[in-house]
C-alpha positions in Angstrom: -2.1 -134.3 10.2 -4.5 -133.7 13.2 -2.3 -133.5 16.5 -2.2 -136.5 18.9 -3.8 -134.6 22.0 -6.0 -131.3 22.3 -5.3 -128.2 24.7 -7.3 -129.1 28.0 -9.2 -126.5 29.0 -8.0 -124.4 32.1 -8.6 -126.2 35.3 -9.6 -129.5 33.6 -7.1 -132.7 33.7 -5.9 -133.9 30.3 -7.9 -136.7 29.3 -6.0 -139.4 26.5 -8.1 -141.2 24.1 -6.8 -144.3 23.1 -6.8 -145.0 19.8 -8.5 -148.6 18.1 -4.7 -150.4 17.5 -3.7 -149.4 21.6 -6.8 -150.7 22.8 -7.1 -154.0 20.3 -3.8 -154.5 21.6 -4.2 -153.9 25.0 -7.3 -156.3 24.9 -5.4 -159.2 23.3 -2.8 -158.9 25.0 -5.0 -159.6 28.0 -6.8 -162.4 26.1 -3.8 -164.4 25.3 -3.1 -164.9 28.9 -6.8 -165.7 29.8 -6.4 -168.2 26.8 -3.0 -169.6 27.9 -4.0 -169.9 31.5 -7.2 -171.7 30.5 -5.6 -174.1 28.6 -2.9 -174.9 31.0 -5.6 -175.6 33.4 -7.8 -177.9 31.4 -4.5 -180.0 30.4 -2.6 -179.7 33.9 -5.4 -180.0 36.4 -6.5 -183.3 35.5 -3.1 -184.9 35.0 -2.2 -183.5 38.6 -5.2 -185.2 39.7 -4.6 -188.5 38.5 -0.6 -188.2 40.1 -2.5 -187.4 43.1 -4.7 -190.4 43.2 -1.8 -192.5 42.2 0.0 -192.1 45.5 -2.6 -191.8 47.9 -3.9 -194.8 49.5 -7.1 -196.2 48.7 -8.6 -195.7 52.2 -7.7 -192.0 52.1 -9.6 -191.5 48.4 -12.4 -193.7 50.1 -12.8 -190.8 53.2 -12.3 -187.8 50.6 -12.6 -188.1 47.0 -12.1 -184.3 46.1 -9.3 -183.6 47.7 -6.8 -181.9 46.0 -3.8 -183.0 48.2 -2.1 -185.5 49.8 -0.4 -185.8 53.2 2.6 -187.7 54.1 0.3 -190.2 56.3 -1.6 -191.3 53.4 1.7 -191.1 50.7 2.1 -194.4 49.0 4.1 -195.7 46.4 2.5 -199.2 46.6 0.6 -198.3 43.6 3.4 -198.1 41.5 4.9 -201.2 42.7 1.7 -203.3 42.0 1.7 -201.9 38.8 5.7 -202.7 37.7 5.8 -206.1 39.4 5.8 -209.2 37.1 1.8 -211.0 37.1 4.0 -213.8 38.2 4.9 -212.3 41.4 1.1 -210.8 41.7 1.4 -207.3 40.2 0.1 -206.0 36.6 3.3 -206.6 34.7 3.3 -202.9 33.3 7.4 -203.4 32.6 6.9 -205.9 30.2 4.1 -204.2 28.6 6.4 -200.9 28.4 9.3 -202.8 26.9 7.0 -204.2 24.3 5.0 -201.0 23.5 8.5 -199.6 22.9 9.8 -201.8 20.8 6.5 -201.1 18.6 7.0 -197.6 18.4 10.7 -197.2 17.9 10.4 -199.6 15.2 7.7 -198.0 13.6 9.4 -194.4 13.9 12.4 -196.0 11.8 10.3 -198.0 8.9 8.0 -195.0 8.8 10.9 -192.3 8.3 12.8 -194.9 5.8 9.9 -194.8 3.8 8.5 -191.5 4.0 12.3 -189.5 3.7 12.5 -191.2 -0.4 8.5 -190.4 -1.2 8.7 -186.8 0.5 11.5 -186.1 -1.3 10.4 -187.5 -4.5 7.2 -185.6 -4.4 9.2 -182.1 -3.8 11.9 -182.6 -6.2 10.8 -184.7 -8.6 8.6 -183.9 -12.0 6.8 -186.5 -13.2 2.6 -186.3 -14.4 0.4 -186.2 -11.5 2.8 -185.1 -8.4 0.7 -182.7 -7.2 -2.7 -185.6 -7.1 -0.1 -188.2 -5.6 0.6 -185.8 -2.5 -3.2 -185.0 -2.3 -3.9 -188.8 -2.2 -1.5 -189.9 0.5 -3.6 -187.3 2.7 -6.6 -188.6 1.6 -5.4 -191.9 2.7 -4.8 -190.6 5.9 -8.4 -189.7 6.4 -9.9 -193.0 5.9 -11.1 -194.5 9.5 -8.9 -196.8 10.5 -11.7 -199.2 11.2 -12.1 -199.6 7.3 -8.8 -200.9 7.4 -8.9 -202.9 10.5 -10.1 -206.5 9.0 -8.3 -206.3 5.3 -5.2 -206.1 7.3 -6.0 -208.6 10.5 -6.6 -211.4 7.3 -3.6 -210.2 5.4 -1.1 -210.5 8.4 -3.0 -213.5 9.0 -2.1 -215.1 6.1 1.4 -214.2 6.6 1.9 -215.1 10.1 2.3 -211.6 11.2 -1.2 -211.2 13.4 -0.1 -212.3 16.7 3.3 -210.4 16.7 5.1 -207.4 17.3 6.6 -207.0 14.1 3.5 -207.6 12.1 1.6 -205.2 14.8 4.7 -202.1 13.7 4.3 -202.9 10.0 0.6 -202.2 10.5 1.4 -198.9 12.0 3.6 -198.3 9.2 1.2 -198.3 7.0 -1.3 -195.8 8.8 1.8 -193.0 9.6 3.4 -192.5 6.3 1.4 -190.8 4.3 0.6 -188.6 7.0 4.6 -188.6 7.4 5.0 -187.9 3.7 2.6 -185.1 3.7 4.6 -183.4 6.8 8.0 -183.9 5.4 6.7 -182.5 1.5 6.0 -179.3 3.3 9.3 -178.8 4.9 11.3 -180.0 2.1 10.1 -177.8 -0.4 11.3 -174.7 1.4 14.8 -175.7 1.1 16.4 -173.8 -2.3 17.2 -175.9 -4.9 20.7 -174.0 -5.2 21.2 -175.9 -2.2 21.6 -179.2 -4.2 22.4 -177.2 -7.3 25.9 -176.7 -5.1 25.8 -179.8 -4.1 25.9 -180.9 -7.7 28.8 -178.7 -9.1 30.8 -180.3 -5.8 30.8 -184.1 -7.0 27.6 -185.2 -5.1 25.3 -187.6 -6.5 21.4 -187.6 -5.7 22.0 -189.8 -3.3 25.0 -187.8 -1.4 23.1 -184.6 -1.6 20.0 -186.1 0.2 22.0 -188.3 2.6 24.9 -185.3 3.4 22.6 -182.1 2.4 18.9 -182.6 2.6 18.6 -184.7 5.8 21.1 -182.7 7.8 19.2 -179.7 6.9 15.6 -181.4 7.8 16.8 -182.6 11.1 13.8 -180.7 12.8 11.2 -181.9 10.5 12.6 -185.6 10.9 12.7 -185.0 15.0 9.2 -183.5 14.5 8.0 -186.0 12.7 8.8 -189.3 14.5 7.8 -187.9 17.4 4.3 -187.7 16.1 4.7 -190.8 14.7 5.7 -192.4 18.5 3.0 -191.1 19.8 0.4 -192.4 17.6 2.2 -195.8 17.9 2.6 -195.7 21.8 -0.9 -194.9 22.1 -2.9 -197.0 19.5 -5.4 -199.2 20.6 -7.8 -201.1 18.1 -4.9 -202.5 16.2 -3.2 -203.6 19.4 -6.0 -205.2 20.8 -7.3 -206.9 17.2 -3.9 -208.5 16.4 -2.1 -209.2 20.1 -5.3 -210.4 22.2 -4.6 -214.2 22.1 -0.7 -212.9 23.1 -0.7 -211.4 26.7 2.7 -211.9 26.6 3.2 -209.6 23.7 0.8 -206.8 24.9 1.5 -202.8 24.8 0.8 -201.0 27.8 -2.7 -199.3 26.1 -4.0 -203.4 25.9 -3.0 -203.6 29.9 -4.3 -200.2 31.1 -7.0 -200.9 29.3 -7.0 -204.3 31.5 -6.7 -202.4 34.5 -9.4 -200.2 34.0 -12.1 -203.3 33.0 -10.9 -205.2 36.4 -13.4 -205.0 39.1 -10.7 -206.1 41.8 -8.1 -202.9 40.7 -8.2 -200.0 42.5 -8.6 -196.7 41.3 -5.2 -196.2 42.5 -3.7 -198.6 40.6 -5.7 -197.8 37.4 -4.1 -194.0 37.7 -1.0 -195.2 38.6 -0.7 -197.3 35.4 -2.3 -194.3 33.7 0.6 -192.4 34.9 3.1 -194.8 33.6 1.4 -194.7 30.1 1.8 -190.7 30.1 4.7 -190.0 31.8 7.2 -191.8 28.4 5.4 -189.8 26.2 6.0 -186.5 27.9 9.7 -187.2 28.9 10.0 -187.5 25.0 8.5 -184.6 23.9 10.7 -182.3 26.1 13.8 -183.8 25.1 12.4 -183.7 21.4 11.4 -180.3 21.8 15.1 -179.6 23.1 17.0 -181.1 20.1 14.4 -179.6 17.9 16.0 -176.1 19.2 19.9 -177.7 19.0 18.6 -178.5 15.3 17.4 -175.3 14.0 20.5 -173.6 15.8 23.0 -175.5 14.3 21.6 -175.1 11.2 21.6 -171.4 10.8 25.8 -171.6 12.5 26.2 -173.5 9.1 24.3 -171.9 6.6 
């Protein structure tokens, strides 16, 4: 085994090679902050930006566009106001639009996980000819553009009586998040044991106990996981929104009325990033308390197992 360093020669200083791992680490270890900070910069520079113009008055973005702060003289909240007051009292009407954009996505979180909890779990449990093609297909399905699917479903729901509400508008959503839902959940599922339910089994439980006491408790963070993508794909969907509630105003999400805000030549930039704001800030509330009970989950888990 050669030795790590050689005998310096008199009067010369000792002079360390690294070797390729120390360096390759030392360099990525560099990289990964480069990377992170990059990132972080690209995704929080431009939503600071548009908080900025939010509160600032329109005279003050007029006078200097690229500012990058905000003093108290030109700090307004009148943007915000505009944008939350009823259209009956002269504002946008954004609480209305938030109320109904929630109701959308929280109902389309719980049909979507009712459905996809019984095919995830029949697809990683269950034998039967062609499992593995039926989990390949409901991905497949996921890829199709939605716009394929835009018109089939607008005459459907037409037919039904569905196209003009909110109901009809969460069913349709249902229908483009579960197999991407199923496809998540399979791949969690299937790395529970099956000595898990084999227990389960000696103990009295029926298939049903064992996935309602056993299975779910243990896929808590998959679940969380899972309709929180699901939320965000409902919360931020537009072509279906616009195809089945534009003869509704009334019934609008908040994606149809920013969407409203940012076609209006007599809105202010102000107001359009204040709504903007309101759009984002739900979504990003949610996913840090998500992301909290997604630790609680996995932590509570492993103190039972």
């Amino acid at each position: 085994m050669a030795p790590a360093a050689t005998t310096p020669a008199a009067g010369k200083p000792t002079r360390t090679r690294l070797s390729r791992a120390q360096f390759e680490e030392r360099l990525f270890r560099v990289l990964r902050w480069v990377v992170i900070a990059f990132l972080a910069a690209i995704t929080i520079v431009p939503f600071y930006y548009m908080l900025l113009l939010s509160v600032k008055s329109i005279d003050a973005l007029l006078l200097d566009p690229g500012s990058l702060w905000v003093s108290a003289k030109d700090f307004t909240l009148d943007t915000y106001r505009n944008v939350m007051t009823p259209t009956e009292d002269g504002g946008q009407g954004f609480t209305r639009l938030l109320l109904n954009s929630a109701l959308v996505s929280l109902g389309t979180v719980l049909l979507t996980l009712a459905a996809a909890v019984p095919g995830a779990y029949a697809i990683s449990r269950l034998k039967f000819f062609g499992g593995r093609q039926v989990s390949a297909l409901f991905l497949a399905v996921y890829l199709f553009p939605a716009t394929l699917l835009a018109v089939p479903l607008f005459v459907m729901f037409a037919k039904l009586g569905l196209s003009s509400s909110l109901l009809g508008l969460a069913i349709v959503y249902v229908a483009q998040t579960v197999p991407v839902s199923i496809y998540m959940l399979k791949n969690y599922l299937v790395t529970i044991p099956y000595s898990i339910e084999e227990a389960a089994a000696l103990d009295g439980c029926s298939r049903l106990q064992t996935v309602r006491k056993v299975i779910l408790p243990l896929a808590a963070p998959s679940l969380m996981a899972t309709g929180l993508y699901v939320f965000m794909i409902a919360w931020n969907e537009f072509l279906f929104a616009l195809l089945f509630l534009a003869a509704d105003p009334g019934k609008w999400t908040v994606s149809l009325g920013l969407a409203q805000l940012a076609n209006g030549i007599e809105v202010s930039k102000t107001v359009l990033m204040a709504g903007s704001v309101v759009l984002t800030i739900p979504v990003v509330l949610l996913f840090f308390a998500a992301e909290r009970l997604l630790t609680e989950g996995l932590t509570s888990g492993a103190d039972k197992s």
